[in-house]
Backbone as CSV, one residue per row, in Angstrom:
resi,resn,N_x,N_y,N_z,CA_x,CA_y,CA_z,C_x,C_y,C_z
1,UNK,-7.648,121.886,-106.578,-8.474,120.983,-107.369,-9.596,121.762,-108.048
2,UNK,-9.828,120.893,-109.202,-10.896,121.850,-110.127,-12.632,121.795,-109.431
3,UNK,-13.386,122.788,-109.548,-14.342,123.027,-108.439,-15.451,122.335,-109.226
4,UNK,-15.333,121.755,-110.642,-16.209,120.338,-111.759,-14.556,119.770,-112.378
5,UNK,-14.778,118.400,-112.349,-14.269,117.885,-112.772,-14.895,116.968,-113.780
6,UNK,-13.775,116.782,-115.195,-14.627,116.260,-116.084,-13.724,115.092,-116.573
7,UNK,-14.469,113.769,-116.965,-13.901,112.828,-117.537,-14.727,112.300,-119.210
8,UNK,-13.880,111.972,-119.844,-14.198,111.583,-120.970,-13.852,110.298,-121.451
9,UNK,-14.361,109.214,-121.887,-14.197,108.200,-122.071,-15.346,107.240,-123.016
10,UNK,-15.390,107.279,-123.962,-15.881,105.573,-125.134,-17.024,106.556,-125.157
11,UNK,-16.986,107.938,-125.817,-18.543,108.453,-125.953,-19.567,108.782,-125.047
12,UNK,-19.011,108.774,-123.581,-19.475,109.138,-122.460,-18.659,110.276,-121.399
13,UNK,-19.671,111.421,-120.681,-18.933,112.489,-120.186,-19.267,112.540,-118.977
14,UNK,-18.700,112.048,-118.137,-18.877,112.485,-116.701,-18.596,113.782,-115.534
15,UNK,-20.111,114.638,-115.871,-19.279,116.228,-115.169,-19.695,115.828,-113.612
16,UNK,-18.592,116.067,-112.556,-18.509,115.981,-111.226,-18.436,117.220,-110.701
17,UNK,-19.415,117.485,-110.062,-19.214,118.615,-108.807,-18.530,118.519,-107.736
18,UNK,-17.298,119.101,-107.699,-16.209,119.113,-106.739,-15.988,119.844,-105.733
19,UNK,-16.836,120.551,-104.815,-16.879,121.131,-103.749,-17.505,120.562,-102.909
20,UNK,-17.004,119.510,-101.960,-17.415,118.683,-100.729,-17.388,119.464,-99.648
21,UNK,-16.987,120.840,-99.761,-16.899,121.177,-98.453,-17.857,122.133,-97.985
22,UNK,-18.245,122.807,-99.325,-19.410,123.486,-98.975,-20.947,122.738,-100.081
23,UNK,-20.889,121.460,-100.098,-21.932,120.645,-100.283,-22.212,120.918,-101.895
24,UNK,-21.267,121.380,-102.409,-21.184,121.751,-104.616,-21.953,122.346,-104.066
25,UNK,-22.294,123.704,-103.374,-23.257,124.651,-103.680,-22.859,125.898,-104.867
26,UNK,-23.588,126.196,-105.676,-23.499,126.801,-106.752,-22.479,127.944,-106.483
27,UNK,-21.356,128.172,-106.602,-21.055,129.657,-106.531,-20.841,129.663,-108.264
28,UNK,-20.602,131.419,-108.089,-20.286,131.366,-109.653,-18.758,131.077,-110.271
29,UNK,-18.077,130.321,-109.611,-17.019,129.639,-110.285,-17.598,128.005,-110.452
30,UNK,-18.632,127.699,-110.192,-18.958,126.214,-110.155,-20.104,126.343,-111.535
31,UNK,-20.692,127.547,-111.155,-21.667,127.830,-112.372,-20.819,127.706,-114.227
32,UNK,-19.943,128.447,-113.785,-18.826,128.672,-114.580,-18.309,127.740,-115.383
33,UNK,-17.772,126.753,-114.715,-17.237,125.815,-114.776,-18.508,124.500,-115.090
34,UNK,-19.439,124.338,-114.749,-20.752,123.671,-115.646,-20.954,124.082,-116.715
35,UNK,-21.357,125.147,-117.343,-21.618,125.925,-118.557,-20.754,125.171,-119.712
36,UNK,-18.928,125.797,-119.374,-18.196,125.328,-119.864,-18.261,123.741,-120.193
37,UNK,-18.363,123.039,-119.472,-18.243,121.497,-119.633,-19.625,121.169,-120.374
38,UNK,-20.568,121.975,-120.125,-22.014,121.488,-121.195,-21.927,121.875,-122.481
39,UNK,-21.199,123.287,-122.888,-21.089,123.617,-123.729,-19.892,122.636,-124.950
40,UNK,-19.196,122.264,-124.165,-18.107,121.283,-124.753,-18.690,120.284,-125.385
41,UNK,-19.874,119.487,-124.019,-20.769,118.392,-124.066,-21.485,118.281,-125.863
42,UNK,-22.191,119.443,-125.842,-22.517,119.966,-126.642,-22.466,119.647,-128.717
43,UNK,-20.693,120.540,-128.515,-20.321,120.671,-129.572,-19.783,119.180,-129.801
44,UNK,-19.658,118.585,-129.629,-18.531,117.349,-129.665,-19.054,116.550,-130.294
45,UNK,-18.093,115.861,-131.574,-18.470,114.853,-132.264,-18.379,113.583,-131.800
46,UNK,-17.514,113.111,-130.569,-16.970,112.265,-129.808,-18.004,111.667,-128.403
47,UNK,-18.399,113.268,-127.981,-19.325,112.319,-126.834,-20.768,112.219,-126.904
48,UNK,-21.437,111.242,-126.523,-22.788,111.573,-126.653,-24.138,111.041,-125.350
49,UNK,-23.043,110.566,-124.544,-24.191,110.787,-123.167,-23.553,111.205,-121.830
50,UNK,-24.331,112.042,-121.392,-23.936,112.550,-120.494,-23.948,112.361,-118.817
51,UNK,-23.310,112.454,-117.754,-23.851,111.707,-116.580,-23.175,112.962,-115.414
52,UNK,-24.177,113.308,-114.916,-23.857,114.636,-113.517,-23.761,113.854,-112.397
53,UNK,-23.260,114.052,-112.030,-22.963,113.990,-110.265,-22.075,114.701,-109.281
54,UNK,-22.121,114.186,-108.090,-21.157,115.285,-106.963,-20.041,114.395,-106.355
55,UNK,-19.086,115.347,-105.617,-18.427,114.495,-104.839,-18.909,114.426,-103.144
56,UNK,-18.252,113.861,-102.359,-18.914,113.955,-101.211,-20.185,113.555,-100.559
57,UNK,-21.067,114.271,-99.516,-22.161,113.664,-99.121,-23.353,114.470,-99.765
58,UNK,-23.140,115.606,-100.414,-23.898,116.285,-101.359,-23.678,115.632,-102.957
59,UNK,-24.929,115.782,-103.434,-25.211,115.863,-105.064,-24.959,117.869,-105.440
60,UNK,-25.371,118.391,-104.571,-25.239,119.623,-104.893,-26.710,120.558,-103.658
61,UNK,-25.886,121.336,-103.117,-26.631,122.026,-101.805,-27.812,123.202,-102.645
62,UNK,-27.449,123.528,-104.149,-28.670,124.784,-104.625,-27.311,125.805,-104.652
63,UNK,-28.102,127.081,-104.490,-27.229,128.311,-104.573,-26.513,128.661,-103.277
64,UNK,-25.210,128.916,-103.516,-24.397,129.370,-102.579,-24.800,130.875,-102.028
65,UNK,-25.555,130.257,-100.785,-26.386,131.908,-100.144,-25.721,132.894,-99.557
66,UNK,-24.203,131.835,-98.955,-22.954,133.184,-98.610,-22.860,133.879,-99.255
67,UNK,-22.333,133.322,-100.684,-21.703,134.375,-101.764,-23.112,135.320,-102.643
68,UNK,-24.106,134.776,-102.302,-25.460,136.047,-102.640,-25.303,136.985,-101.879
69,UNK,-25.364,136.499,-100.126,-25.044,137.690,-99.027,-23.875,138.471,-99.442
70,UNK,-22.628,138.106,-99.822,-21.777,139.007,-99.704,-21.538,140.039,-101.205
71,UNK,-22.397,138.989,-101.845,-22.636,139.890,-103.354,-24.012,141.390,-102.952
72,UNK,-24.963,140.766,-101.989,-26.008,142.129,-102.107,-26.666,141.977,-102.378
73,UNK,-27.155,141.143,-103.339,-27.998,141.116,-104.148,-28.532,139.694,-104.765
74,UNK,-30.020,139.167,-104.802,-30.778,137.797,-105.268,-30.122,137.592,-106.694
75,UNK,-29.739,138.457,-107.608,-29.840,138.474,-109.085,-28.450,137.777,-109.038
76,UNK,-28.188,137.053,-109.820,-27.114,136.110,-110.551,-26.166,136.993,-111.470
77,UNK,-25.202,136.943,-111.820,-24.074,136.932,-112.709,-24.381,136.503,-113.678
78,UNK,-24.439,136.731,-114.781,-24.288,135.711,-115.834,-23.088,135.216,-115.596
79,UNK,-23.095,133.657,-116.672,-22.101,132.839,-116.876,-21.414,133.530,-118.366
80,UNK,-20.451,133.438,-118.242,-19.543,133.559,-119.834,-19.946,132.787,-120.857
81,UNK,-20.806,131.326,-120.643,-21.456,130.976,-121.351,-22.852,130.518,-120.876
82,UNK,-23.801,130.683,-121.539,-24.798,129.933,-121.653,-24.793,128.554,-120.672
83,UNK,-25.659,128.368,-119.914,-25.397,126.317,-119.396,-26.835,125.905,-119.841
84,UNK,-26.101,124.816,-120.967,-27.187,124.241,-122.115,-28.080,123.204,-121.274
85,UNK,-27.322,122.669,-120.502,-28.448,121.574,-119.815,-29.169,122.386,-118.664
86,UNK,-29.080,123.137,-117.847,-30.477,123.588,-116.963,-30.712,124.235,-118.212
87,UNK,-30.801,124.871,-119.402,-31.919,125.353,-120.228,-32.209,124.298,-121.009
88,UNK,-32.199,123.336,-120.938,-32.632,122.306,-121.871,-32.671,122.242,-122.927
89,UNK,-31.345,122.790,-123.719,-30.599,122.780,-125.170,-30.225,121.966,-125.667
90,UNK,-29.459,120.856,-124.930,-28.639,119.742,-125.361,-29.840,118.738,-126.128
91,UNK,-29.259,117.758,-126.698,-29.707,116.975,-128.032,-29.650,115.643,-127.689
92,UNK,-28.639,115.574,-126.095,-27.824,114.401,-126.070,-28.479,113.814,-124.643
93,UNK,-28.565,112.417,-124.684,-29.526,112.431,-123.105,-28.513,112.595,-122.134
94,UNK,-28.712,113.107,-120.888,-28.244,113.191,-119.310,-28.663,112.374,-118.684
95,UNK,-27.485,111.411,-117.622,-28.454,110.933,-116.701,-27.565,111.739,-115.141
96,UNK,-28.555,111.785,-114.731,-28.211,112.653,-112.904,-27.854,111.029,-112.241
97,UNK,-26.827,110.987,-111.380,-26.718,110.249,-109.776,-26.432,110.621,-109.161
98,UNK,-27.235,110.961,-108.410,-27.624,111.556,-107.133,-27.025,111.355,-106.248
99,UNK,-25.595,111.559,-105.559,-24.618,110.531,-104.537,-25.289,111.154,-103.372
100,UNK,-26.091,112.186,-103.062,-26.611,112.525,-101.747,-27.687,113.602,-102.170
101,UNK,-27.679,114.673,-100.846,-28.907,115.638,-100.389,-28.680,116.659,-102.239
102,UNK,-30.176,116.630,-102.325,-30.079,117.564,-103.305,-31.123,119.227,-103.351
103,UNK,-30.821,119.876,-103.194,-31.661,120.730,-102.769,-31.329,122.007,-104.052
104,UNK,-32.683,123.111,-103.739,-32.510,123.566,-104.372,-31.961,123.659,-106.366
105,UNK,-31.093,124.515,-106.046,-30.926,124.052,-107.967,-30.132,123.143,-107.881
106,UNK,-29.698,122.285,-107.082,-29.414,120.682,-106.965,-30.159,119.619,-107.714
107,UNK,-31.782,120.019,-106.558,-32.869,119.366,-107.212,-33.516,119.446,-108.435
108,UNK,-33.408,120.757,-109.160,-33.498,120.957,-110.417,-32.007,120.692,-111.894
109,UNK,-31.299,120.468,-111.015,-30.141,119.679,-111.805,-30.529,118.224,-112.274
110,UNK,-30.999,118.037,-111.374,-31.837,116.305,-111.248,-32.787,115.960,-111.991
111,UNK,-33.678,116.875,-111.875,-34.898,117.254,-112.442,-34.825,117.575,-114.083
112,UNK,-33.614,118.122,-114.683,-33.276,118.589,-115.650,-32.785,117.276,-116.549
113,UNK,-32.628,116.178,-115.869,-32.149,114.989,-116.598,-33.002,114.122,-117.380
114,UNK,-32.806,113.384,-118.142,-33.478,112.156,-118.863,-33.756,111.150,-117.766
115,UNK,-32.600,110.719,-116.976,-33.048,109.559,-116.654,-31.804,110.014,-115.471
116,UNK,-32.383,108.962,-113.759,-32.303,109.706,-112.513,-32.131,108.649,-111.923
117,UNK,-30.572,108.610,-111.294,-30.229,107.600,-110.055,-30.032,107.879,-108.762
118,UNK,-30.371,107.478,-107.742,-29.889,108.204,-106.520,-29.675,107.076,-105.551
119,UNK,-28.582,107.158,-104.611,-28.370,106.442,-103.430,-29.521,106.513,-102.684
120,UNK,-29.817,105.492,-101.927,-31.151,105.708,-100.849,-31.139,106.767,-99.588
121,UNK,-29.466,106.969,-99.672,-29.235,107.753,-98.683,-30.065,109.714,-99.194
122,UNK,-29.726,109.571,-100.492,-30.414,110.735,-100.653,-31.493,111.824,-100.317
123,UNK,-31.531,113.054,-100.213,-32.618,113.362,-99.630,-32.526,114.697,-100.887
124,UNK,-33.993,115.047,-101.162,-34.235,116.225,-102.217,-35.417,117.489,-101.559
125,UNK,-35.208,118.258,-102.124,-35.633,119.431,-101.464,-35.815,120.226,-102.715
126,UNK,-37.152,120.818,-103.331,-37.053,121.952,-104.203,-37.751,123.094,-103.115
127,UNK,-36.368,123.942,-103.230,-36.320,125.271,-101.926,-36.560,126.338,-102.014
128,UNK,-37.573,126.853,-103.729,-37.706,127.991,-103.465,-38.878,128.774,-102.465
129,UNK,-39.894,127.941,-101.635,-40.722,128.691,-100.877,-39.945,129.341,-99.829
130,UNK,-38.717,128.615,-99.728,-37.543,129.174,-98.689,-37.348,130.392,-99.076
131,UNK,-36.893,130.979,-100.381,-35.806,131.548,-100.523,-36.418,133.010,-101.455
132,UNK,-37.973,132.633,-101.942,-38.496,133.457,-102.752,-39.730,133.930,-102.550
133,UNK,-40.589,134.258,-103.489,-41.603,134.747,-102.975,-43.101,134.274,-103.544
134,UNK,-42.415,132.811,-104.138,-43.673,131.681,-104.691,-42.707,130.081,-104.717
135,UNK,-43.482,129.436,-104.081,-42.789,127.947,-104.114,-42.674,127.750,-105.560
136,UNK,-42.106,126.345,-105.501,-41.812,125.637,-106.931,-42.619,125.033,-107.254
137,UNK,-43.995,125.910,-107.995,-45.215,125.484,-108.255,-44.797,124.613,-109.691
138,UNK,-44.185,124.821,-110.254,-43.682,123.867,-111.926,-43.575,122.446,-111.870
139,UNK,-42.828,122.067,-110.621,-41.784,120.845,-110.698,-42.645,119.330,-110.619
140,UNK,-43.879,119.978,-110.194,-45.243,118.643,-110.012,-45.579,118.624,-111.435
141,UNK,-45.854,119.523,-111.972,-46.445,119.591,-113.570,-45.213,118.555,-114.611
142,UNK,-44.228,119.411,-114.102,-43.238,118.784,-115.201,-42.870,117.420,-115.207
143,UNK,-43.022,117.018,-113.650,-42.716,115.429,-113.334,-44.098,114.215,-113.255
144,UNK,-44.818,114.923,-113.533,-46.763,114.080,-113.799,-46.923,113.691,-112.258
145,UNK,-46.852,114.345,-111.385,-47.113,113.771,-109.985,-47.992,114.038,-109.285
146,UNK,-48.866,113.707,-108.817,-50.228,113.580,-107.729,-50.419,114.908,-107.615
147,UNK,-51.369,115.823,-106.803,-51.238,117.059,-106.568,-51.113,117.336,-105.294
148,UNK,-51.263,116.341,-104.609,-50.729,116.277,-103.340,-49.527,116.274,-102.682
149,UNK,-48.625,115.532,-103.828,-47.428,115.339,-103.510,-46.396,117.201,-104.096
150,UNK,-47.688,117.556,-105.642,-46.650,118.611,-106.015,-46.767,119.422,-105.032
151,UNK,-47.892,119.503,-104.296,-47.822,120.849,-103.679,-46.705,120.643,-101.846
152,UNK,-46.450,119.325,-101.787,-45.814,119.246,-100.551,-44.382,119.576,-100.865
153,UNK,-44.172,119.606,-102.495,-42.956,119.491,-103.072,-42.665,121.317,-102.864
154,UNK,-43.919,122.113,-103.607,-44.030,123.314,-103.576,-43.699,124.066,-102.580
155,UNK,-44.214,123.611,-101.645,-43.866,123.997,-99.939,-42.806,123.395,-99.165
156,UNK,-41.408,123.069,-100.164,-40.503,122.673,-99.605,-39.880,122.006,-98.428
157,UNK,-40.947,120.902,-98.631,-41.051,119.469,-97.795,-39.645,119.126,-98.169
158,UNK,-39.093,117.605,-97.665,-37.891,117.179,-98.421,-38.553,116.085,-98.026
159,UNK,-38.102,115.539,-99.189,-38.439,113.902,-99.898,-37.183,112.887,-99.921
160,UNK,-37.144,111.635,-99.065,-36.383,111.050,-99.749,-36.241,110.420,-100.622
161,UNK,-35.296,109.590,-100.875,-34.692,108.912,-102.592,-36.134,107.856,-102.788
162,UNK,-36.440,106.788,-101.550,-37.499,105.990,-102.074,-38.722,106.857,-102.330
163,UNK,-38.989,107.287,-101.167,-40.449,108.201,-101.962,-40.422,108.669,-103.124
164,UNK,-39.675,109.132,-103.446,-39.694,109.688,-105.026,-39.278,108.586,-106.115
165,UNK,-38.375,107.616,-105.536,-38.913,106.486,-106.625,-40.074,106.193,-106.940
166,UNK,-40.811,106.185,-105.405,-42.162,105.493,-105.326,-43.099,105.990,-106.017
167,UNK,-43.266,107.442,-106.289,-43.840,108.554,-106.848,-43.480,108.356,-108.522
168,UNK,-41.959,107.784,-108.562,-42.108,107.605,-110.448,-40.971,108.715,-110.898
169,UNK,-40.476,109.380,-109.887,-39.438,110.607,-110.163,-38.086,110.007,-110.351
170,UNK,-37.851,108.851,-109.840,-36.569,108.575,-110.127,-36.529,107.191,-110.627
171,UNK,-35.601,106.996,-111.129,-35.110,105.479,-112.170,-35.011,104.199,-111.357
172,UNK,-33.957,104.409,-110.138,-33.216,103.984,-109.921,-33.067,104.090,-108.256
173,UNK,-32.989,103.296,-107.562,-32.364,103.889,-105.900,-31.305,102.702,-105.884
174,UNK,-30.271,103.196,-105.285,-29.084,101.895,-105.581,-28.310,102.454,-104.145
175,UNK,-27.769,101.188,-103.874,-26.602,101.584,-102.674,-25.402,102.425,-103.612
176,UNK,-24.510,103.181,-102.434,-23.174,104.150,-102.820,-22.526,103.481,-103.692
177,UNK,-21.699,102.073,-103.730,-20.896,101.488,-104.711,-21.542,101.145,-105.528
178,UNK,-22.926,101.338,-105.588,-23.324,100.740,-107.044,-23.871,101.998,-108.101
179,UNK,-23.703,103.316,-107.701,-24.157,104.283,-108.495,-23.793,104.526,-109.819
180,UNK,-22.267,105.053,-109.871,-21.497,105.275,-110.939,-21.808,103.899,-111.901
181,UNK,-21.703,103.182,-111.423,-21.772,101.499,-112.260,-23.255,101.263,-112.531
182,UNK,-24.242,101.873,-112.091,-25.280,101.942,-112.487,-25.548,102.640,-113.588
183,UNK,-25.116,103.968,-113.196,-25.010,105.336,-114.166,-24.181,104.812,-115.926
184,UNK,-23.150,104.195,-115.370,-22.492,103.921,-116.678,-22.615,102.714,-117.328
185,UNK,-23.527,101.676,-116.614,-24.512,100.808,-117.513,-25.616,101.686,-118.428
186,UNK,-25.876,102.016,-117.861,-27.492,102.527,-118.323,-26.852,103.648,-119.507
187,UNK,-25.562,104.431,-119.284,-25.066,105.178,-120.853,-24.679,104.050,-121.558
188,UNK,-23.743,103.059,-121.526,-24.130,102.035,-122.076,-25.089,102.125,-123.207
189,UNK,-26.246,101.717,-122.282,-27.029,100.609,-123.052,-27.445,101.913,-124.014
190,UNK,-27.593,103.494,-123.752,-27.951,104.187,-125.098,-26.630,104.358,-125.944
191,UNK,-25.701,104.242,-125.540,-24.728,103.978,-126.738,-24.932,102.741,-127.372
192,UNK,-25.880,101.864,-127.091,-25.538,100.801,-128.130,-26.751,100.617,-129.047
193,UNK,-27.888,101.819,-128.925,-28.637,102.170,-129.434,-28.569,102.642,-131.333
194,UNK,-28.882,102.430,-131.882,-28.810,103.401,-133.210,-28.701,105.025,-133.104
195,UNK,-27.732,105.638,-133.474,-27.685,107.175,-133.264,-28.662,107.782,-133.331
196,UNK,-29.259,107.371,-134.568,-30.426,108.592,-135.126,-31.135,107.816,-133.725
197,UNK,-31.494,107.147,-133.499,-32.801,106.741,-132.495,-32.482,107.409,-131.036
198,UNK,-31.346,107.315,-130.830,-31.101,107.846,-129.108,-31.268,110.041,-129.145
199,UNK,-30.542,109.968,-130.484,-31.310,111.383,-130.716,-32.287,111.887,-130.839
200,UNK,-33.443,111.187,-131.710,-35.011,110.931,-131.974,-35.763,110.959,-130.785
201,UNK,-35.207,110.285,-129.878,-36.407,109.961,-128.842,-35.945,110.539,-127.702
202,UNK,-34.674,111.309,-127.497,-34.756,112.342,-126.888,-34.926,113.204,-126.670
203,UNK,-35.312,114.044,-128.186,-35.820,115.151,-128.254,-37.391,114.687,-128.336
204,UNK,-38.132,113.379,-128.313,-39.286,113.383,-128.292,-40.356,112.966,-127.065
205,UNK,-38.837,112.309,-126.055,-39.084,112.263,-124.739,-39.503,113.629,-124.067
206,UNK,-39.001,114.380,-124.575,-38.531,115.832,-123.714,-39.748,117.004,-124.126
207,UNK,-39.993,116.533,-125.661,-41.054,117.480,-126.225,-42.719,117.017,-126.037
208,UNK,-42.097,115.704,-124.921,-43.693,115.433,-124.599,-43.503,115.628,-122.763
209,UNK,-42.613,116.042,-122.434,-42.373,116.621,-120.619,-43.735,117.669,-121.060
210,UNK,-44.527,117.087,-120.135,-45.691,118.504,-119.437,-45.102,119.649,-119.054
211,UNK,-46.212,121.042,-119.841,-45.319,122.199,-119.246,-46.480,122.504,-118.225
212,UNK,-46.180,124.384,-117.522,-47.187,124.682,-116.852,-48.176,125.530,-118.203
213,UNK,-49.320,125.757,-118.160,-49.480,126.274,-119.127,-49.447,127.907,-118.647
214,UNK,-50.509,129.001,-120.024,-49.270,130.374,-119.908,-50.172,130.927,-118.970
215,UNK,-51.501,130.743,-118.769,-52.006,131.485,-117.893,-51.822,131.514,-116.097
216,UNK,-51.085,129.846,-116.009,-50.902,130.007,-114.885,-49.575,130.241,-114.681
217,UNK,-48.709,130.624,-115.765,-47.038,131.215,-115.985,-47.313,132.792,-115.280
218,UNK,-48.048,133.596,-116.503,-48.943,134.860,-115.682,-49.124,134.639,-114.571
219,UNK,-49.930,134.283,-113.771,-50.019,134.437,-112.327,-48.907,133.981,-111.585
220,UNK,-47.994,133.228,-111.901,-47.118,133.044,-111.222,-46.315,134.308,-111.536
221,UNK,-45.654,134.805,-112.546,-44.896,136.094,-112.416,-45.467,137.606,-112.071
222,UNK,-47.105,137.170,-111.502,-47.194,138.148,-110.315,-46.720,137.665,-109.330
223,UNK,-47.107,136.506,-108.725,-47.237,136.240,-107.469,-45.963,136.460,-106.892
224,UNK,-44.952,136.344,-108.228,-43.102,136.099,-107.965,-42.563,137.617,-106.904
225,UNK,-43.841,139.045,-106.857,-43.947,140.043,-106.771,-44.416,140.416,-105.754
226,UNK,-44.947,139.755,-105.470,-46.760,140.157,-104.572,-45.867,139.518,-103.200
227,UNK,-44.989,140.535,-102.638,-44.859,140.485,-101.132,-43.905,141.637,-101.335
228,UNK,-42.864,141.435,-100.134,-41.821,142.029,-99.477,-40.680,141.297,-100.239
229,UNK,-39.921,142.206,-101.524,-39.091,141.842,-102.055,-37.333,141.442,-101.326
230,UNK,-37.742,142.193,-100.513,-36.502,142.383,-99.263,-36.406,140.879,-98.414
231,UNK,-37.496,140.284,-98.269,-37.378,138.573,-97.426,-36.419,138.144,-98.512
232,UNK,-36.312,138.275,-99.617,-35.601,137.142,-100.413,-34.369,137.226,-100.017
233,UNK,-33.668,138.241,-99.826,-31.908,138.764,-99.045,-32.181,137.955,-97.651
234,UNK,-33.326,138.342,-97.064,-33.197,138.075,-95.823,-33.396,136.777,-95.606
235,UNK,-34.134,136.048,-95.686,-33.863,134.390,-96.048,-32.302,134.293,-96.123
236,UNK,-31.346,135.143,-96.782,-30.219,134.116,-97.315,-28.970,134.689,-96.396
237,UNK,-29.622,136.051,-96.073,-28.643,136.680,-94.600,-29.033,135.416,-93.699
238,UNK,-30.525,135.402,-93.086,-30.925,134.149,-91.736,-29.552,133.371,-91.794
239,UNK,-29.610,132.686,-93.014,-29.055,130.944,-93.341,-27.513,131.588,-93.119
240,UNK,-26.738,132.773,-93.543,-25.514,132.721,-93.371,-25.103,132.724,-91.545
241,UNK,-25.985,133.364,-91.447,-25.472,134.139,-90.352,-26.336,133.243,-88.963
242,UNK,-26.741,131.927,-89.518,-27.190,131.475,-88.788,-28.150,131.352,-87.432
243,UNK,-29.067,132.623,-88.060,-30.411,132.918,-87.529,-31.689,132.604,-87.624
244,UNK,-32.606,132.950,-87.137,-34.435,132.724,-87.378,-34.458,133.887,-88.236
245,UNK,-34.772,134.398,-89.828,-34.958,134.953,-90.360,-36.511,136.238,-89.658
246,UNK,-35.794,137.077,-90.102,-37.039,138.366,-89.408,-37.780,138.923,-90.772
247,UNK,-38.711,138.109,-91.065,-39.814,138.271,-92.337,-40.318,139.911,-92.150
248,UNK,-40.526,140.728,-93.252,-41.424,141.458,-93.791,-42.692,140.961,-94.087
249,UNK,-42.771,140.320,-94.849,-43.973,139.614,-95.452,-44.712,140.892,-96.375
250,UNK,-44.934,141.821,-96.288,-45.550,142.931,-97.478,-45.331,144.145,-97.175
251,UNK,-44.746,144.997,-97.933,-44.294,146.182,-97.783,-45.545,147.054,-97.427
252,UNK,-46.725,146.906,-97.579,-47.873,147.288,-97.577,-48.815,146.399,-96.655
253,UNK,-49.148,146.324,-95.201,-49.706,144.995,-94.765,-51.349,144.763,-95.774
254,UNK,-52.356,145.641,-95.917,-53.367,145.642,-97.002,-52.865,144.505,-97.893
255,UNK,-51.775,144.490,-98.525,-51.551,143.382,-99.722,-51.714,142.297,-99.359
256,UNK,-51.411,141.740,-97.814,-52.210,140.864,-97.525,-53.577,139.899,-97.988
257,UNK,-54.351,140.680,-98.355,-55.771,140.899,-98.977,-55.714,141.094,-100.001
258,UNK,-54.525,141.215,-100.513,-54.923,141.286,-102.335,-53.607,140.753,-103.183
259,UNK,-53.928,139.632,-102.613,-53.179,138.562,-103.194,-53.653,137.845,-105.132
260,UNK,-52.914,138.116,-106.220,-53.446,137.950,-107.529,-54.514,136.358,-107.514
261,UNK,-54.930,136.381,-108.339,-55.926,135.456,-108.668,-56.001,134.733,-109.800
262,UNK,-55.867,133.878,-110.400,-56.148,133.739,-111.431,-57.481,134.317,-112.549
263,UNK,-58.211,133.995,-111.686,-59.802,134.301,-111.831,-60.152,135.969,-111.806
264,UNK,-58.738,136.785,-110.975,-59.476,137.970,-111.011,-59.339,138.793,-112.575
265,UNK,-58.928,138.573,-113.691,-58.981,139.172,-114.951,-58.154,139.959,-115.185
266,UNK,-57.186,140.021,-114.553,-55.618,141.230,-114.806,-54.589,140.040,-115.289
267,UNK,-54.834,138.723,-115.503,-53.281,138.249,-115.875,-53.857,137.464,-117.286
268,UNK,-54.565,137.765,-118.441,-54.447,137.267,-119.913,-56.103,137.263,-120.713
C-alpha cells in the first residue's frame, strides 16, 4: 500500500498519511510522497481545496528518529521536489483533520493549515525542545496565543484537542465519524465561494499570520548553536533504542554562562 494516499473528487484533494504502524512518522519515502501530491495540488486546474489527514490512531508522529539514527545524521535529504504546503507556497486553502496524536512536524503539518479539525481524542505536541537545541519558540507568535500558553507549547508540554480549541488553535473538535464529513463540509462551503474570493482571502488570511520578527530570528539561530550539537543524535539514539538519553549539554561547561542575549549587541 501507498505510504500517502491520494483521492480526488468535485475540486477537492484528500492527501492521507498511510503508515499506521509506525504512527505516519515522516520517513523520507512519506516526505516524498507529500511533496509529490502538493506539488500536483498545486499545478492543477481541477482541484482547489485541500484536506490532510492520517490513517490510524496517529495524524502523524513528526520525524522518523529510527531512520535519522540509522542515517547518522540530524540533516534531512532533500525531497525530489520541493513540499509547497509546509513552505507555505500553495494559493489554495488546506484544511488539517487531525484523526489523532500529532507531534512534532505532525503538529506543524496542522499548524501549516487554513483551517483545523481534530477528534477530541487528539493530543499535539510541538517537540523540538526534545530533539534540538531551542524549543519551538515561533508556533505561539504565529498562532496569537497567550504567552503562557506559547511558552508551555515551547517546552514541549502536550496539549489536548479541547485546550487548543479553547485557546482558538483549532476550528473544530468533533467525534471520529464525524471528521472527514466535517472536513468535507467545510471544503464545500469554500467551493461554493466565488474563485477570485477563496483565492483573495487566502492569500490575505495568511499575509496577515503574525511572524517572529528578525531580531528575535537572530537570536534564535544562535541559540539553535549554543550547546552540545551531539544531544540532537542523542535524543533520537535515547528514543530508538529505548533509553534515558545521556545529555552533553555544552561542549565547553563555561558556555553555560554565556548563553546569547538579545540585549547583548552581537545579533543586529
Amino acid at each position: 500500500m501507498a505510504v500517502v494516499e491520494v483521492e480526488r473528487s468535485n475540486g477537492i484533494m484528500v492527501v492521507r498519511m498511510n503508515r499506521p504502524e509506525r504512527m505516519n512518522a515522516l520517513n523520507q519515502e512519506v516526505r516524498e510522497a507529500m511533496a509529490e501530491a502538493w506539488n500536483e495540488f498545486h499545478t492543477s486546474r481541477e482541484l482547489e481545496v485541500g484536506i490532510i489527514t492520517g490513517t490510524g490512531r496517529a495524524f502523524c508522529a513528526g520525524e522518523d528518529l529510527k531512520e535519522t539514527v540509522a542515517r547518522g545524521t540530524v540533516e534531512r535529504q532533500p525531497t525530489r521536489l520541493p513540499d509547497l504546503y509546509r513552505l507555505g507556497k500553495l494559493d489554495k486553502p488546506v484544511i488539517a483533520a487531525v484523526n489523532g496524536l500529532a507531534y512534532g512536524g505532525g503538529f506543524m503539518m496542522t499548524e501549516a493549515a487554513d483551517l483545523r479539525i481534530a477528534v477530541r481524542e487528539a493530543v499535539f505536541e510541538s517537540s523540538e525542545a526534545k530533539r534540538w537545541l531551542l524549543g519551538g519558540y515561533n508556533h505561539g507568535v504565529k498562532n496569537a496565543l497567550p504567552h503562557a500558553i506559547a511558552t508551555e507549547m515551547a517546552f514541549a508540554f502536550r496539549f489536548t484537542a479541547e485546550r487548543l480549541y479553547e485557546a482558538g488553535f483549532l476550528n473544530r473538535i468533533v467525534e471520529p465519524a464525524a471528521l472527514m464529513p466535517t472536513a468535507m463540509d467545510m471544503a464545500r462551503h469554500l467551493l461554493s465561494l466565488p474563485p477570485a474570493s477563496r483565492v483573495n482571502t487566502t492569500v490575505m488570511m495568511r499575509a496577515m499570520r503574525p511572524q517572529v520578527g528578525a531580531e528575535f530570528e537572530r537570536l534564535a539561530a544562535r541559540l539553535h548553536e549554543h550547546g552540545a550539537t551531539s544531544d540532537r543524535l542523542e535524543s533520537r539514539r535515547a528514543f530508538a533504542e529505548k533509553r534515558a538519553p545521556e545529555w552533553k549539554g555544552w561542549n565547553d561547561p563555561e558556555d553555560r554562562f554565556r548563553t546569547p542575549k538579545l540585549d547583548d549587541g552581537k545579533n543586529g
